[in-house]
C-alpha positions as CSV (number, residue, x, y, z in Angstrom):
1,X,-14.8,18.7,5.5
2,X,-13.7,19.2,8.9
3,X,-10.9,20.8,10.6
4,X,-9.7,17.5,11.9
5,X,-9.5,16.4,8.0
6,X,-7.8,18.9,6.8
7,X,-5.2,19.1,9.4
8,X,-4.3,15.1,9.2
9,X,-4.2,15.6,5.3
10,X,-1.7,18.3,5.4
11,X,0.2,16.3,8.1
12,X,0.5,13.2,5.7
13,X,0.7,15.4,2.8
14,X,3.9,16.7,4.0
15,X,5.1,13.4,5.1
16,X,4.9,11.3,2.4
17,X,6.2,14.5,0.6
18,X,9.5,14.1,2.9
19,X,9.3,10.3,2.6
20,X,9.7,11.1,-0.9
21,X,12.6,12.8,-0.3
22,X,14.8,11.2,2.0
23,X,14.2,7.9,-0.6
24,X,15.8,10.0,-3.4
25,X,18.4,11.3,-1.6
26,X,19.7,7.9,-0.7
27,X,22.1,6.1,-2.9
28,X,21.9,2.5,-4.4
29,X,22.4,-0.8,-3.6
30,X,24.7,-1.4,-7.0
31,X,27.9,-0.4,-6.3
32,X,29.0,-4.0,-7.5
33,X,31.8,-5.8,-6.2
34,X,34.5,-3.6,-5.2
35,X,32.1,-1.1,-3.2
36,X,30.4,-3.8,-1.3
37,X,34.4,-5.4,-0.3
38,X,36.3,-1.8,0.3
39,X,33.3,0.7,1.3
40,X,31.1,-1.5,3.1
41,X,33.4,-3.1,5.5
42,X,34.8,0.2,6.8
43,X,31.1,1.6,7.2
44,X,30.1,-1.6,8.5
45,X,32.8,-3.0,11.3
46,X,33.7,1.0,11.8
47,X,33.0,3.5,14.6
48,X,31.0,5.6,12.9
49,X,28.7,2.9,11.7
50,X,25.5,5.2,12.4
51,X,26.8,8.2,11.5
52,X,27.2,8.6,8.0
53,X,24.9,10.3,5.8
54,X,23.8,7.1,4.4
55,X,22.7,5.7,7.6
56,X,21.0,8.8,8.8
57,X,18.6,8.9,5.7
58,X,17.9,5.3,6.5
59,X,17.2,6.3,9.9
60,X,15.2,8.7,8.9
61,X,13.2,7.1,6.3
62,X,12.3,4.3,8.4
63,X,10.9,6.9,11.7
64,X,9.2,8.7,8.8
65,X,7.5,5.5,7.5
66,X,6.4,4.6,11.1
67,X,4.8,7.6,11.4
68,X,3.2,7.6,8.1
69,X,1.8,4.5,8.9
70,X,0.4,5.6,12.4
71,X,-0.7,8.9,11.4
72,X,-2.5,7.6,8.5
73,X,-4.6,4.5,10.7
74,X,-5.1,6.5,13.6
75,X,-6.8,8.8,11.4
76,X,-9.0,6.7,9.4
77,X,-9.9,5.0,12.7
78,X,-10.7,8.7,13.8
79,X,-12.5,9.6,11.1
80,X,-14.8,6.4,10.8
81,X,-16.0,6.7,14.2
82,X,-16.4,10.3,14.3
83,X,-18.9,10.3,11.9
């Protein structure tokens, strides 16, 4: 193994590890009727739309995911050609 493998393995190691995560930490989609009516139309038409908790994990989760993704074709394009 090279140096170059073992550094992009511990980078998406530790990615998917936070991934992980930040998908845990976020709550679910079944709150039923009441939450979607009283909670989601003050989150949604409000000021603070993008700053909750909520939609900071989601933000998150979704730059993490990109990255994931890059990280992990960049290097098996790497890693196929260096060889």
């Amino acid at each position: 193994m090279s140096a170059l493998e073992i550094v992009l393995g511990a980078v998406s190691l530790v990615t998917s590890l936070l991934i992980i995560v930040l998908v845990l930490l976020q709550e679910g989609h079944q709150q039923g009727l009441s939450g979607a009516i009283a909670g989601g139309a003050e989150t949604f038409f409000g000021k603070n739309k993008g700053r909750t908790l909520e939609q900071k994990l989601k933000k998150y989760t979704r730059v993490l995911a990109v990255v994931f993704f890059a990280l992990t074709l960049s290097a098996t394009i790497l890693l196929l050609f260096l060889r």
